[in-house]
C-alpha positions as a Markdown table, in Angstrom:
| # | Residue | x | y | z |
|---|---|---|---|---|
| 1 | Unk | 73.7 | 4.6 | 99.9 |
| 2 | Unk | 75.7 | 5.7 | 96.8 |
| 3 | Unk | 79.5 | 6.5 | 97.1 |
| 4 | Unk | 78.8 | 10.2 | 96.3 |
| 5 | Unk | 76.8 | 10.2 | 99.4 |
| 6 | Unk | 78.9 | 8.9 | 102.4 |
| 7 | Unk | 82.3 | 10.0 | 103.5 |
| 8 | Unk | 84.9 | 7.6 | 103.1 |
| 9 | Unk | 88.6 | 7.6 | 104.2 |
| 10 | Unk | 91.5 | 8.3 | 101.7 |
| 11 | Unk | 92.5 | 4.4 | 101.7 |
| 12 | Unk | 88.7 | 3.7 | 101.1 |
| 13 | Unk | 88.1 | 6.2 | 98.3 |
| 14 | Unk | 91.3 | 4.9 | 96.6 |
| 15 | Unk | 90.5 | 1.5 | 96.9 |
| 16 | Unk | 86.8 | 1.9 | 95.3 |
| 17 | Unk | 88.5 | 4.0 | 92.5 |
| 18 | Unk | 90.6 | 1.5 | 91.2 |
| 19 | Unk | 87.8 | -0.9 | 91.4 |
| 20 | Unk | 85.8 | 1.2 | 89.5 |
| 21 | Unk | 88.8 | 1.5 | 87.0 |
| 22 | Unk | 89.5 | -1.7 | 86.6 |
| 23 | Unk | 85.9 | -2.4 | 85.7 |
| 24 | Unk | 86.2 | 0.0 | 83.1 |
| 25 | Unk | 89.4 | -1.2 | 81.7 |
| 26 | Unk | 87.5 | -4.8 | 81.7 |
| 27 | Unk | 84.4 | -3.8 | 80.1 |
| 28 | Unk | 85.5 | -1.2 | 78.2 |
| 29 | Unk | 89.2 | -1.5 | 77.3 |
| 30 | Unk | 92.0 | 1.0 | 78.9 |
| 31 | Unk | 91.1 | 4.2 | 76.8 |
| 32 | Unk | 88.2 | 3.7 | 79.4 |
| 33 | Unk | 89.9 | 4.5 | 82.3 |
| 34 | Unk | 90.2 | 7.9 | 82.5 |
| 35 | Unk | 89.8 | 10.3 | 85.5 |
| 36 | Unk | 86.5 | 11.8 | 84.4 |
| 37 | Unk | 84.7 | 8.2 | 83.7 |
| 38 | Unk | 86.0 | 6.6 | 86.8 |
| 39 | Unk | 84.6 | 9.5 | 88.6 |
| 40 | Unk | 81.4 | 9.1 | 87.2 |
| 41 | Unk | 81.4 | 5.5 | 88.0 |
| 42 | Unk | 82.0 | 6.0 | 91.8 |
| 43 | Unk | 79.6 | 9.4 | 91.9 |
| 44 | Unk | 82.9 | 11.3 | 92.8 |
| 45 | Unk | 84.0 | 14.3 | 91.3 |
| 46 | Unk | 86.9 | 14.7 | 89.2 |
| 47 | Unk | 89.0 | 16.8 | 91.4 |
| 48 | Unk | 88.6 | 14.1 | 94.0 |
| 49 | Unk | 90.5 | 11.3 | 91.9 |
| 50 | Unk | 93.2 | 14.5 | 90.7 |
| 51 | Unk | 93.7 | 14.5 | 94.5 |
| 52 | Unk | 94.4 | 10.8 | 95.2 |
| 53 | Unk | 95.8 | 10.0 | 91.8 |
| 54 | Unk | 97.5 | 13.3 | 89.9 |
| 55 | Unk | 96.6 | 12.7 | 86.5 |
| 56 | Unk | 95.1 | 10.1 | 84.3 |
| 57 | Unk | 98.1 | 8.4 | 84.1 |
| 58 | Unk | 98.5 | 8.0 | 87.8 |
| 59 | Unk | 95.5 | 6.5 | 88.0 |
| 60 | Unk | 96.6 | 4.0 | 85.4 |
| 61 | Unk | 99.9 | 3.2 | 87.2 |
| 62 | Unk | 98.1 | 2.9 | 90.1 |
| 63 | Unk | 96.0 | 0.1 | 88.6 |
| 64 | Unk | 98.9 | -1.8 | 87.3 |
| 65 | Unk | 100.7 | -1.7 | 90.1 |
| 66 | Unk | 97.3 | -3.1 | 92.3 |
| 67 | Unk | 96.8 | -5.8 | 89.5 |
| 68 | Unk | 100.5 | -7.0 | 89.4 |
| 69 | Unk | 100.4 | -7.2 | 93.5 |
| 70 | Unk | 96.9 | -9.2 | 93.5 |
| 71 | Unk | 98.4 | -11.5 | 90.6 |
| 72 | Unk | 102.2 | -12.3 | 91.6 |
| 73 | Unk | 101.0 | -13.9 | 94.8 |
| 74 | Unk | 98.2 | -15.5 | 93.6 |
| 75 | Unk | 100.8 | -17.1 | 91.3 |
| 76 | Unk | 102.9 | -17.9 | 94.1 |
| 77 | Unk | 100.0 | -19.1 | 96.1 |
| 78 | Unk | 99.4 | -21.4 | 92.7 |
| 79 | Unk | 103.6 | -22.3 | 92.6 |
| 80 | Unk | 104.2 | -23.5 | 95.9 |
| 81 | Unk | 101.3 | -25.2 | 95.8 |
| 82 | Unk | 102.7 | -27.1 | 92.5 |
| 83 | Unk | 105.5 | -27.7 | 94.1 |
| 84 | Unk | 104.2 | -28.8 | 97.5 |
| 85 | Unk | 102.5 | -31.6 | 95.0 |
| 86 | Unk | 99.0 | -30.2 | 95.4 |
| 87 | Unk | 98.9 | -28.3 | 91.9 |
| 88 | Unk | 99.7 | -28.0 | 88.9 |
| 89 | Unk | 102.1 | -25.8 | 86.4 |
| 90 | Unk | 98.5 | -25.6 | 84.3 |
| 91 | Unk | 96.5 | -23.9 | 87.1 |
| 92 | Unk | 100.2 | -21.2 | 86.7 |
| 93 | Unk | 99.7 | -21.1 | 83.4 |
| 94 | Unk | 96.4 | -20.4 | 83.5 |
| 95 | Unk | 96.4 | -17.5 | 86.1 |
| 96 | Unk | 99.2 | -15.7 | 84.1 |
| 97 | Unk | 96.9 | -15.6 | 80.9 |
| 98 | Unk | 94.1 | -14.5 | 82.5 |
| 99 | Unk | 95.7 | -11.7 | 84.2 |
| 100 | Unk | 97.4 | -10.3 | 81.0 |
| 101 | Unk | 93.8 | -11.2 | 79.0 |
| 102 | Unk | 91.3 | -9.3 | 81.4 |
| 103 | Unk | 92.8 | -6.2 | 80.8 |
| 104 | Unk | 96.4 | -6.2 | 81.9 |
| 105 | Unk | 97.8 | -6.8 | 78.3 |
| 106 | Unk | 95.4 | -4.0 | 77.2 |
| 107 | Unk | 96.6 | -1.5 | 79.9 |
| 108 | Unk | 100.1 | -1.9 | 79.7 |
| 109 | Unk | 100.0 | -2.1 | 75.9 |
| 110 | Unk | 98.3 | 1.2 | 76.1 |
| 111 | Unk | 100.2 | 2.9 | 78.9 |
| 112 | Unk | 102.8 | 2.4 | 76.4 |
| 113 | Unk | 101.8 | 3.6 | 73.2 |
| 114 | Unk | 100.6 | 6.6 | 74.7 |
| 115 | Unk | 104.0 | 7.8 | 75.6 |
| 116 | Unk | 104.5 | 6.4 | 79.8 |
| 117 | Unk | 108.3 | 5.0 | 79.5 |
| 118 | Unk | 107.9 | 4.0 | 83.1 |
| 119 | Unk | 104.8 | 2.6 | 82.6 |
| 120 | Unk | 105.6 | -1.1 | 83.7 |
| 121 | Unk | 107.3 | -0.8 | 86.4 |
| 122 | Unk | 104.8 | -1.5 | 88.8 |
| 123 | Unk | 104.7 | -4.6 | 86.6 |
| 124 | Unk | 108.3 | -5.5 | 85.7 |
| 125 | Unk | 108.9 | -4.8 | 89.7 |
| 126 | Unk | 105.7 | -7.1 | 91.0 |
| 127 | Unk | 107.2 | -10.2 | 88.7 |
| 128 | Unk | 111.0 | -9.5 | 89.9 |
| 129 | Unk | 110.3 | -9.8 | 93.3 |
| 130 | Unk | 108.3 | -13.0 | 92.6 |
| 131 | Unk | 110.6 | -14.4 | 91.0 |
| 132 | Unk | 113.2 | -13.5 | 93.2 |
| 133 | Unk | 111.4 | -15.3 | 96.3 |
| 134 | Unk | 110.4 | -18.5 | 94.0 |
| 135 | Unk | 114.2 | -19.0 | 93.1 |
| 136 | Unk | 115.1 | -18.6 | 97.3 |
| 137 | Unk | 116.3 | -22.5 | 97.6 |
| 138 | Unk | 115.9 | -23.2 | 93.8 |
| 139 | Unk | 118.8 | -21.7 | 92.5 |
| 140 | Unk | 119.2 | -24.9 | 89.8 |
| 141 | Unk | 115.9 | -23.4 | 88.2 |
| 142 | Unk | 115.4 | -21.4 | 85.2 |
| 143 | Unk | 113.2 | -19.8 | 87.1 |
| 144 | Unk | 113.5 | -17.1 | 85.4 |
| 145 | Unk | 114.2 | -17.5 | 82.1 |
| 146 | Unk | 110.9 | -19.9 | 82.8 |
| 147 | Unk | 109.1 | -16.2 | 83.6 |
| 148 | Unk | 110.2 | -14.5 | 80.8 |
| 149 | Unk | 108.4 | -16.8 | 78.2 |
| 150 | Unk | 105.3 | -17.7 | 80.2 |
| 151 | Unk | 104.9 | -13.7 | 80.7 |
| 152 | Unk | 106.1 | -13.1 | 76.8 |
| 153 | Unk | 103.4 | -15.6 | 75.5 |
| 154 | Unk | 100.8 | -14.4 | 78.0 |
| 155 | Unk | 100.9 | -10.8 | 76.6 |
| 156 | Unk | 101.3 | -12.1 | 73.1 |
| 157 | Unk | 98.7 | -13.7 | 73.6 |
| 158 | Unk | 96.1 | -10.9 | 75.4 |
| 159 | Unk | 96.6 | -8.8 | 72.1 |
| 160 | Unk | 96.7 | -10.7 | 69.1 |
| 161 | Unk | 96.9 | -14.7 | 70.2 |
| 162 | Unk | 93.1 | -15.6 | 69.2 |
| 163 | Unk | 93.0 | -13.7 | 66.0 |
| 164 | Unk | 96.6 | -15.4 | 64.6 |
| 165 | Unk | 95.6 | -19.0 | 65.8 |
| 166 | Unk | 92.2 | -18.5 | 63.7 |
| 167 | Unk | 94.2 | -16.5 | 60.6 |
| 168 | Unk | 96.2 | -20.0 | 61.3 |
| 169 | Unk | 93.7 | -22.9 | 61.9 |
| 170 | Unk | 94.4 | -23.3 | 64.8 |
| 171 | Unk | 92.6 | -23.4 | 68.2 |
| 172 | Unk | 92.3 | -20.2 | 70.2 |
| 173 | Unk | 94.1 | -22.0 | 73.5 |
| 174 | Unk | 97.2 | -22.6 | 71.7 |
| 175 | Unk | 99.2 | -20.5 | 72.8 |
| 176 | Unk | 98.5 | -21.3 | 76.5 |
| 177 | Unk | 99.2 | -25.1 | 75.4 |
| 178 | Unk | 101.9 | -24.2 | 74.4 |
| 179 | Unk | 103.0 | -22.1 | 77.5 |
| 180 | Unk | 101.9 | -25.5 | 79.6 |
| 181 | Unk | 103.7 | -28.0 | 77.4 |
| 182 | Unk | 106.8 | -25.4 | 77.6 |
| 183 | Unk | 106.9 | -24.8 | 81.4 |
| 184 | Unk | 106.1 | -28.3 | 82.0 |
| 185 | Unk | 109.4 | -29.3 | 79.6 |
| 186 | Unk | 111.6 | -27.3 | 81.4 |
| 187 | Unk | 110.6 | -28.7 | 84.9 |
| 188 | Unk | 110.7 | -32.6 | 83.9 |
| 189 | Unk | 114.2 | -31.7 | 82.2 |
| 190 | Unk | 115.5 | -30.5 | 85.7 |
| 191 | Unk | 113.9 | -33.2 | 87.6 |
| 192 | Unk | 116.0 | -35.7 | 85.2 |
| 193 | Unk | 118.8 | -33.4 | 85.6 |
């Protein structure tokens, strides 16, 4: 039974339509994700996404802030579970790329350019609160300075990192070496510290 078809609750219909979006912005790139093609998607009529969502930009917003949620505590999943000793800063690294490669450094970067100032905030919000609870009892980190380039390189990365390692000669998973080799720096220099 289609979407179109069955009734489903406010929190239900929300929740399918930023699924729906965020396959869009994943297949198709965030000029995808507009009211009218995420409607489509779902078999739900445009007015019906106006209702939950306001405008195309709300929908958008909405998205980031449900991807920067799902992400910042998988990444603190992955932290305390490097520093419990059962992981590894790589497995951090790695979950920050992805995010920001399947489609969250498209979406912002778009967001942006197309004139939302507050376009990050779900994002800028998501990553201050995690950071915030992974400096609770580790106020000798750089926790957050440690953020700021992991995050910087990640987005770098999503929108121009493969292209300027090839222009470069140089492998496409460079720059999340170089994330790894950086974060993991910065930790042995405190443990020595």
């Amino acid at each position: 039974m289609s979407l179109a078809k069955r009734r489903l609750s406010p929190e239900a219909s929300r929740s399918a339509a930023l699924q729906a979006a965020r396959d869009l912005l994943i297949e198709a790139g965030p000029q995808a994700v507009t009211l009218k093609a995420v409607a489509t998607r779902m078999g739900r009529t445009h007015a019906n996404l106006l209702h939950h969502f306001g405008s195309a930009a709300g929908l958008q917003q909405a998205l980031m802030t449900t991807m920067a949620e799902r992400i910042t505590e998988q990444i603190e999943a992955a932290v305390l579970k490097a520093r419990s000793g059962d992981g590894d800063q790589r497995t951090v690294v790695d979950m920050t790329f992805d995010a920001f490669e399947r489609g969250g450094g498209a979406l912002a970067s778009w967001m942006i350019l197309s004139g939302n100032d507050n376009a990050l905030d779900p994002v800028l919000g998501a990553i201050h609160r995690l950071v915030d609870r992974l400096g609770e009892g580790h106020e000798d980190t750089d926790v957050h300075k440690e953020t700021l380039n992991l995050v910087l390189l990640a987005l770098g990365h999503a929108l121009l990192g493969e292209q300027m390692a090839a222009a470069l000669g140089l492998p496409p998973e460079t720059a999340r070496e170089m994330a790894h080799q950086q974060l993991s720096a910065s930790i042995a220099q405190r443990g020595r510290g």
